[in-house]
C-alpha positions as CSV (number, residue, x, y, z in Angstrom):
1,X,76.9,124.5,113.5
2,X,74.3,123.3,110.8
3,X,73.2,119.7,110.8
4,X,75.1,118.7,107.4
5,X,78.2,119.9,108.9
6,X,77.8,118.1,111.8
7,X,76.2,114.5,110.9
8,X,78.9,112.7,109.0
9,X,76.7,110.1,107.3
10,X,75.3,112.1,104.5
11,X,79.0,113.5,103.6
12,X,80.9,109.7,103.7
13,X,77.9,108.8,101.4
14,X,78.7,111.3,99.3
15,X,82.1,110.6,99.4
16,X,81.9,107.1,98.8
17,X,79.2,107.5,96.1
18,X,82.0,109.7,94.4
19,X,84.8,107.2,94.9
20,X,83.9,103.9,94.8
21,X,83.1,103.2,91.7
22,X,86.9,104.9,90.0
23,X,90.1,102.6,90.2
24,X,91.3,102.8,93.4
25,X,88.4,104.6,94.5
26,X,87.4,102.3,97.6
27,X,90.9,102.8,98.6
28,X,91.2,106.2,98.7
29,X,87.8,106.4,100.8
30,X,89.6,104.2,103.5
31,X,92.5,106.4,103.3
32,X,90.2,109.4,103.8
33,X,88.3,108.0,106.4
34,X,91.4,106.9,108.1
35,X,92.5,110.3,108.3
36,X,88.3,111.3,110.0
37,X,89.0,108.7,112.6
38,X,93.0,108.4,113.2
39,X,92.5,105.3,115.9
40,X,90.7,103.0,113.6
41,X,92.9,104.3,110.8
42,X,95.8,102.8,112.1
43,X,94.1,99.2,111.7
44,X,95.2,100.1,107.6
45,X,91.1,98.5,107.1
46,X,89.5,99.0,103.8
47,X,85.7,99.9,103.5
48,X,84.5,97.3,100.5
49,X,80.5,97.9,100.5
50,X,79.2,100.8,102.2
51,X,75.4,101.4,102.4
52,X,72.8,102.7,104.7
53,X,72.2,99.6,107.0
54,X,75.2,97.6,105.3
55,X,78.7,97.7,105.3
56,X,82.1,95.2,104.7
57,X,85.1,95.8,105.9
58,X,88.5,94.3,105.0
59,X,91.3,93.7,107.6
60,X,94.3,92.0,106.5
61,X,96.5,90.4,109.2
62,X,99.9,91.9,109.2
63,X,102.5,92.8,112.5
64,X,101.2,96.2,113.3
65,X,97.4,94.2,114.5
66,X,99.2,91.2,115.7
67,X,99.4,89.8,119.5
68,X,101.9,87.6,120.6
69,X,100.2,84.6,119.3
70,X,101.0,85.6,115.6
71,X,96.9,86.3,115.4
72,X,94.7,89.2,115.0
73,X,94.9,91.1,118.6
74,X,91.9,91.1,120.5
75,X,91.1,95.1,119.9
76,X,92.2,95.2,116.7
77,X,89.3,92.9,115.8
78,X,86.8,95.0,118.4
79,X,87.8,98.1,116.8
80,X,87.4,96.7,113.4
81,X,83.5,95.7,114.3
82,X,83.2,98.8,116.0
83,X,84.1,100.7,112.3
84,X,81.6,98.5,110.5
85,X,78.6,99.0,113.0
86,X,79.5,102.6,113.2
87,X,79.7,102.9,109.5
88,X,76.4,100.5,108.4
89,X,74.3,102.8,111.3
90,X,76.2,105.9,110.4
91,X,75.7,105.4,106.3
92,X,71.5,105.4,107.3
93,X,71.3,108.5,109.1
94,X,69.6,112.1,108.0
95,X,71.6,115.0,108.3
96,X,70.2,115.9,111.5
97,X,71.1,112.7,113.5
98,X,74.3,111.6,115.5
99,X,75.6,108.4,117.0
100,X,77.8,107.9,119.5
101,X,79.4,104.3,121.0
102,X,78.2,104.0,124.5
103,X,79.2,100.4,124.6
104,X,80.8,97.2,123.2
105,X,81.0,93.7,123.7
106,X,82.5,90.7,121.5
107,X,82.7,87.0,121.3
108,X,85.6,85.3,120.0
109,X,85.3,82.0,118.6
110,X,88.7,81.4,117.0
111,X,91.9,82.8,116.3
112,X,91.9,85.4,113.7
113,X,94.5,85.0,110.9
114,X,95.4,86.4,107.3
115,X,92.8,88.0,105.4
116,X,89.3,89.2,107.4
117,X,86.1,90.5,106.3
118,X,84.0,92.3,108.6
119,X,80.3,93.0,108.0
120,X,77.3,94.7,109.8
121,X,73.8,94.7,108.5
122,X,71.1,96.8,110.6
123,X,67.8,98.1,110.1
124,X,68.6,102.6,111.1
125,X,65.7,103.5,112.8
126,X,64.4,106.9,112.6
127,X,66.0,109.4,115.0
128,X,63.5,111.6,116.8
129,X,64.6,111.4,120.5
130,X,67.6,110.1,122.0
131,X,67.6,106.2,122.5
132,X,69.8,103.6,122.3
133,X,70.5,100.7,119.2
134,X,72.2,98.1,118.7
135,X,74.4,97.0,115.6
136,X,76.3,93.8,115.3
137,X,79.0,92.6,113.1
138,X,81.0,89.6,111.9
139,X,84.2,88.8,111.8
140,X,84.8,85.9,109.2
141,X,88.4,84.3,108.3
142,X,88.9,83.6,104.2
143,X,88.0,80.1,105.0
144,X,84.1,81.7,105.7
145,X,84.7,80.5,109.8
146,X,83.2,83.8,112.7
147,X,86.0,84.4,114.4
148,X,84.5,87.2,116.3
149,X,81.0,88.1,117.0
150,X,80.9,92.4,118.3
151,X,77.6,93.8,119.3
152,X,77.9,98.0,119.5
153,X,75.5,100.3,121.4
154,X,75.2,103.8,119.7
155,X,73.4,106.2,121.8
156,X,71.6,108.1,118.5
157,X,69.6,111.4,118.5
158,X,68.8,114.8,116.6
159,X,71.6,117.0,116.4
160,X,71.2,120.0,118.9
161,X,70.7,123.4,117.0
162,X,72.8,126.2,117.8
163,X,69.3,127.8,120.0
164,X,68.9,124.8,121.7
């Protein structure tokens, strides 16, 4: 398999490059990407800035992500940080780079409720051997409060080639 079919950074650049900027656009790349990654589609999120290194991601609170304490549930807010770290690290890598989540840890701070915004900054370092990196994200309510705090480590390296 060549790299560019492999690495999906430079396509959901692409993708998003193409989007983003029509009505709806933004949308329709969450729907998209949603449909890439089924499990973290089902949190309904919706990508607002994606760029190599940063990303914000929207999760509204409605029943299908709530716990029993009429909040955001606990993984619905880890897999939310784990979309934005994925996607900020992802959105810097060359074609002939991949990540994978090797582990994950989060802080909560306060209950999560109504509208959330999600957002990862990260400095992509260049991918040569495999090694590991860390991305974090926040978790912020609408009243500009962390509610959650989620540190990801992506194991990243070059892409094997078809000899290897």
């Amino acid at each position: 398999m060549p790299p560019s079919s492999a690495a999906p950074g430079p396509r959901l650049r692409a993708l998003w490059d193409r989007l983003s900027p029509l009505p709806g656009g933004r949308w329709i790349f969450s729907r998209v990407l949603g449909l890439m990654i089924p499990y973290s589609g089902s949190l309904g999120a919706r990508v607002l800035t994606f760029a190599p290194g940063h990303v914000v991601v929207e999760l509204r609170e409605r029943r299908a992500v709530r716990n029993h304490l009429t909040s955001v549930h606990a993984m619905a807010l880890a897999n939310a940080g784990e979309l934005a770290t994925g996607l900020a690290m992802v959105g810097g890598l060359p074609p002939t780079a991949r990540g994978i989540l090797t582990a994950l840890e989060i802080d909560f701070h306060k209950k999560a409720r109504g509208r959330l915004l999600i957002e990862s900054r990260c400095e992509v370092p260049e991918v040569t051997t495999d090694h590991d990196f860390m991305a974090e994200a926040t978790i912020t309510d609408s009243a500009g409060d962390t509610v959650s705090t989620v540190r990801a480590t992506w194991r990243l390296g070059p892409i094997p080639s078809e000899a290897s």
